[in-house]
C-alpha positions in Angstrom: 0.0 0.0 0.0 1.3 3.3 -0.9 0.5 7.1 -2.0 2.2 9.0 -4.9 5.0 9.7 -2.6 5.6 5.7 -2.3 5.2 5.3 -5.9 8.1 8.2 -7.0 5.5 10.2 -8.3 6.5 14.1 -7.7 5.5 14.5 -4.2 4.8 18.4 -5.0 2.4 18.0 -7.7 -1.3 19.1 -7.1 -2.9 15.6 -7.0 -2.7 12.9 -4.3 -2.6 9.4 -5.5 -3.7 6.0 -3.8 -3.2 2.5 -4.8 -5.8 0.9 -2.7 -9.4 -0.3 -2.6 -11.9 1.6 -0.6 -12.0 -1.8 1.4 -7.7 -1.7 2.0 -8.1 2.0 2.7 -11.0 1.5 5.4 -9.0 -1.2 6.4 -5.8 0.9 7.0 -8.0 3.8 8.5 -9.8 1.4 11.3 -12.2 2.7 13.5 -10.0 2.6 16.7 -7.3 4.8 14.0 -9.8 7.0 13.4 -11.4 7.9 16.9 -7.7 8.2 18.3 -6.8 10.9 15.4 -9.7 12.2 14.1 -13.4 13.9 14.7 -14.6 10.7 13.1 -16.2 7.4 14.1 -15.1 5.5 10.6 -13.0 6.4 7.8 -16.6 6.3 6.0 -17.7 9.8 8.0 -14.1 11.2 6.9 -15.1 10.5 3.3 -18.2 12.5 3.3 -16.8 15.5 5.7 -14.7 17.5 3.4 -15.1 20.4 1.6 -12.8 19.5 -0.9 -14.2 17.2 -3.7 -12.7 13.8 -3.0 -12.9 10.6 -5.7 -12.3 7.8 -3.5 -12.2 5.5 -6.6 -10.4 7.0 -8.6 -6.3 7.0 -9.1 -6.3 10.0 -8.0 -8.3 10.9 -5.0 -8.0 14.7 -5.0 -6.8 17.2 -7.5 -5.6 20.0 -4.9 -2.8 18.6 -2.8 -3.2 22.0 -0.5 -6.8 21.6 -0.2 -7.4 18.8 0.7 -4.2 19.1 3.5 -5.9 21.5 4.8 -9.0 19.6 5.4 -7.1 16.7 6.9 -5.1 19.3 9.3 -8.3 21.1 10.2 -10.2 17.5 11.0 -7.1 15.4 11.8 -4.2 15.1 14.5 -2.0 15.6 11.5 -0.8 18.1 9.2 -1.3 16.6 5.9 -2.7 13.5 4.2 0.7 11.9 3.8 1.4 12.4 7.6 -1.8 10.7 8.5 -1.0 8.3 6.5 2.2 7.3 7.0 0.9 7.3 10.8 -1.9 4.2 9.9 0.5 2.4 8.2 2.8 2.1 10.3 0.7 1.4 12.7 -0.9 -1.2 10.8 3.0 -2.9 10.2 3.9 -2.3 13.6 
């Protein structure tokens, strides 16, 4: 499992990138994950809470890296999408 940082992609570009199934991704963002770092219950409530227009099943899940950063920072323990998670999946591994 990785994001467009994990694939070499240019970490700086406006997209963010997944390689998982909704399934692997609500897998990686548990409920116990989610309640410890976020304002959410489920990964599903995350989904639906942004202002920024997210394609979960799509390649590429948001077109404004900044955006949607924000959103995670302003809903999140972290600071950005990649931080958060970085955070499950090591977590996940560990």
């Amino acid at each position: 499992m990785q994001t467009d940082a994990g694939k070499g992609q240019d970490t700086g570009s406006r997209m963010v990138a997944l390689y998982e199934t909704r399934a692997e991704l609500e897998a990686l963002f548990n409920p116990e994950f989610m309640q410890r770092y976020t304002r959410f219950e489920t990964f599903e409530e995350f989904t639906f809470s942004g202002a920024v227009f997210v394609r979960w099943s799509s390649d590429f899940i948001v077109e404004d890296r900044k955006a949607f950063d924000c959103c995670v920072k302003g809903k999140t323990q972290f600071d950005t999408w990649q931080e958060m998670y970085d955070r499950a999946y090591a977590e996940k591994e560990g």
